[in-house]
KEKE-3310 file (N, C-alpha, C; in steps of 0.2 Angstrom, whole numbers, plus 5000, padded with zeros to 4 digits):
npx = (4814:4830:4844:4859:4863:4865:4873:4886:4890:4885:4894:4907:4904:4902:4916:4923:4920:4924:4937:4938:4939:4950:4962:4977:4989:4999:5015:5025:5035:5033:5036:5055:5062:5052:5039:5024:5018:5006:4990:4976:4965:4969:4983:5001:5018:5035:5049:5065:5082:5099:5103:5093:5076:5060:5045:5028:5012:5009:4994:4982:4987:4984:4988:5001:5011:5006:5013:5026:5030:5027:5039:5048:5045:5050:5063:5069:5072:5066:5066:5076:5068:5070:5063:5046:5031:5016:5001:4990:4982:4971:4965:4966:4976:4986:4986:4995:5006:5014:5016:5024:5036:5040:5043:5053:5064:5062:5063)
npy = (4976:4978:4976:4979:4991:5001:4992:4992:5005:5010:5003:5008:5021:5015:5010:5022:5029:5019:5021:5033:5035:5029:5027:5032:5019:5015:5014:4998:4985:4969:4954:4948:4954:4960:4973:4980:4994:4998:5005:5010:5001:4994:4982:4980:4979:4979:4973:4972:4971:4967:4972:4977:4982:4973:4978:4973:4973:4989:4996:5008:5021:5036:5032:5028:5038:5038:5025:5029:5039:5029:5019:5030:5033:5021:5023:5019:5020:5026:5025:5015:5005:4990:4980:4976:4968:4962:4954:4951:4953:4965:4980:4989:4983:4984:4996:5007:5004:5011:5021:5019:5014:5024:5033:5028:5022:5012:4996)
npz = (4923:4923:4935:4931:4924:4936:4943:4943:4943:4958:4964:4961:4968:4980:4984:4984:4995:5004:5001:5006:5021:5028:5040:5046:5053:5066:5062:5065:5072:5067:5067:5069:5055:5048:5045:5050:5038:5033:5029:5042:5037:5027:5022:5024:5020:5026:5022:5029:5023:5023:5009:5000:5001:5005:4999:5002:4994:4991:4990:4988:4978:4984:4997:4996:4999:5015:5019:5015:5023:5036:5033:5035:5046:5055:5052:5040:5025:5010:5000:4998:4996:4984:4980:4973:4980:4978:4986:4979:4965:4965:4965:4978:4982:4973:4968:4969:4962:4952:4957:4969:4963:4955:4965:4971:4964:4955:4943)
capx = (4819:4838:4847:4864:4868:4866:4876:4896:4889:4885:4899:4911:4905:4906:4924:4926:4917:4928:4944:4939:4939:4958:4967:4984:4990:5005:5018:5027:5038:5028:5042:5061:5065:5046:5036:5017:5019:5000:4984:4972:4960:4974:4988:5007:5023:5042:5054:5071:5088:5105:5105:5089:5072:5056:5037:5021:5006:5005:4986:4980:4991:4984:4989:5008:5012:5007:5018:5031:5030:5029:5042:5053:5046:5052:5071:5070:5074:5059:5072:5082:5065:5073:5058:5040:5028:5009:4998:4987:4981:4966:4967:4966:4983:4991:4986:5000:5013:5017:5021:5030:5044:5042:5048:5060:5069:5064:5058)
capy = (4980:4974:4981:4977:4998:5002:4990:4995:5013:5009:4996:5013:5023:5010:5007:5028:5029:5014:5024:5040:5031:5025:5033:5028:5014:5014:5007:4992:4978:4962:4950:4949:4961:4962:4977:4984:5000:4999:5010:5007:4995:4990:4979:4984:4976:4981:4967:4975:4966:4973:4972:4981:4982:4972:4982:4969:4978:4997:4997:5014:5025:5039:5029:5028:5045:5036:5021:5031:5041:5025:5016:5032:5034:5018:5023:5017:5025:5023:5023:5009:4999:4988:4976:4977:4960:4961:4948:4949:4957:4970:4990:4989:4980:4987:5004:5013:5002:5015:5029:5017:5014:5032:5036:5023:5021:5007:4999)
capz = (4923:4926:4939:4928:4922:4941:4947:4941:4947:4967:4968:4963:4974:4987:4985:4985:5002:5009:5001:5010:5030:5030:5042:5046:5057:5069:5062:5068:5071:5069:5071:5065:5052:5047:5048:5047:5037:5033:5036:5045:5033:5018:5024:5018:5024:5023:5024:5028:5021:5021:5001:5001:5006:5002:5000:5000:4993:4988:4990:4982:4975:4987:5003:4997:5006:5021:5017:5013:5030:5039:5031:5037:5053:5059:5052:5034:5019:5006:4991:5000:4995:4978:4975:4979:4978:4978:4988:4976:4961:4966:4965:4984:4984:4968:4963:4970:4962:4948:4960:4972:4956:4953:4971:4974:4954:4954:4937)
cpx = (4825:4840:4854:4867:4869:4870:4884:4895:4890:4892:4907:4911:4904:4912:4927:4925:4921:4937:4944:4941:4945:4961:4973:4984:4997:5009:5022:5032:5034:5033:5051:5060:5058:5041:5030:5018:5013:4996:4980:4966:4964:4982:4995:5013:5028:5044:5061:5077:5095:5105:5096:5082:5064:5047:5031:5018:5008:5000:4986:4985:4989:4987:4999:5011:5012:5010:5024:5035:5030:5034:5049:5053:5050:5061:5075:5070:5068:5063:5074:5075:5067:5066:5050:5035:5020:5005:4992:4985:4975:4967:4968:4974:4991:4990:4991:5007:5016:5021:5026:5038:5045:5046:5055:5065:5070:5059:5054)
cpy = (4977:4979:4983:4984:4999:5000:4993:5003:5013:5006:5004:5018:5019:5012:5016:5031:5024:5018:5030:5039:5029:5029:5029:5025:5015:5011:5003:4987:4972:4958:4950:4956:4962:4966:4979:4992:5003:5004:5006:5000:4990:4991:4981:4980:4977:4972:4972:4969:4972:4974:4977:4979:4981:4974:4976:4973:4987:5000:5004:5019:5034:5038:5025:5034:5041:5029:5024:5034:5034:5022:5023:5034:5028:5016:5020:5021:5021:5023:5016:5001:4996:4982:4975:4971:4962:4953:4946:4956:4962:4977:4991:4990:4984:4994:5008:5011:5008:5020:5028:5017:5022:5033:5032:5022:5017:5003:4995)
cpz = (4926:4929:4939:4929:4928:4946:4948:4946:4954:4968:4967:4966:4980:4990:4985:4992:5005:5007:5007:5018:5029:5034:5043:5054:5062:5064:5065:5068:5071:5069:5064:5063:5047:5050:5047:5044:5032:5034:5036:5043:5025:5023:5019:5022:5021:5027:5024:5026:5021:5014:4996:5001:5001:5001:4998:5000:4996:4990:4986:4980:4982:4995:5002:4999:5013:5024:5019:5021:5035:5040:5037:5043:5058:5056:5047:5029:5013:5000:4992:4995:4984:4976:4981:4974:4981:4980:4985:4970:4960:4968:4972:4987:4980:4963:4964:4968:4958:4952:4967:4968:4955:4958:4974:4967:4952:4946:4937)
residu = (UNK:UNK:UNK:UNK:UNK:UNK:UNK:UNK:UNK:UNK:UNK:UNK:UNK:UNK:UNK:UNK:UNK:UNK:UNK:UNK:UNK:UNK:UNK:UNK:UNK:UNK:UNK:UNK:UNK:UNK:UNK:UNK:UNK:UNK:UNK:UNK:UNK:UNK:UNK:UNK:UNK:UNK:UNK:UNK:UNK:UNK:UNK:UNK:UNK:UNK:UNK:UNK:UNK:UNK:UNK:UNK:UNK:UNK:UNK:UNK:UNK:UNK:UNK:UNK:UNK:UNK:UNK:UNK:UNK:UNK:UNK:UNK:UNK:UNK:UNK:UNK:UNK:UNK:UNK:UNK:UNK:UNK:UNK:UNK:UNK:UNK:UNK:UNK:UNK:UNK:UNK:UNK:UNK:UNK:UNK:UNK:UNK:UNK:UNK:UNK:UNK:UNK:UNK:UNK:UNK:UNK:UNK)
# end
């Protein structure tokens, strides 16, 4: 017996039990005009510019609410974000790019 059909299965609920535990992280200046606007287990980072404002990693599409709220608690405008860069291509990083462009208008 292979333990192949079982595998895809366990490894999704894994990864829905590791989404459920996120809470939100302070957020932060880490240096310059670089800030943590992460939760507490998936990394995110605004870059501010006067010409507008850079978002690294989305992570899940349900953890842009708490983004969004970071970004404005530390005195930024979540529209003002104009381009958003992905540190890698895993769901973790870029599930919530859709509905970051949805809320910013960006395309």
């Amino acid at each position: 017996m292979t333990l192949r059909p079982f595998l895809l299965p366990a490894l999704a609920v894994a990864q829905l039990f590791a989404q459920a535990d996120d809470p939100p992280f302070p957020p932060h200046r880490v240096i310059g005009n670089i800030y943590y606007v992460g939760s507490t287990n998936l990394a995110s980072f605004l870059i501010t510019t006067e010409r507008g404002h850079i978002l690294i990693n989305s992570s899940y599409e349900r953890t842009v609410p708490l983004i969004e709220a970071s970004v404005e608690k530390l005195g930024f405008h979540f529209r003002d974000i104009h381009i958003l860069l992905d540190s890698h291509a895993h769901g973790d990083h870029v599930a919530g790019n859709p509905l970051v462009k949805q809320l910013t208008g960006r395309p």
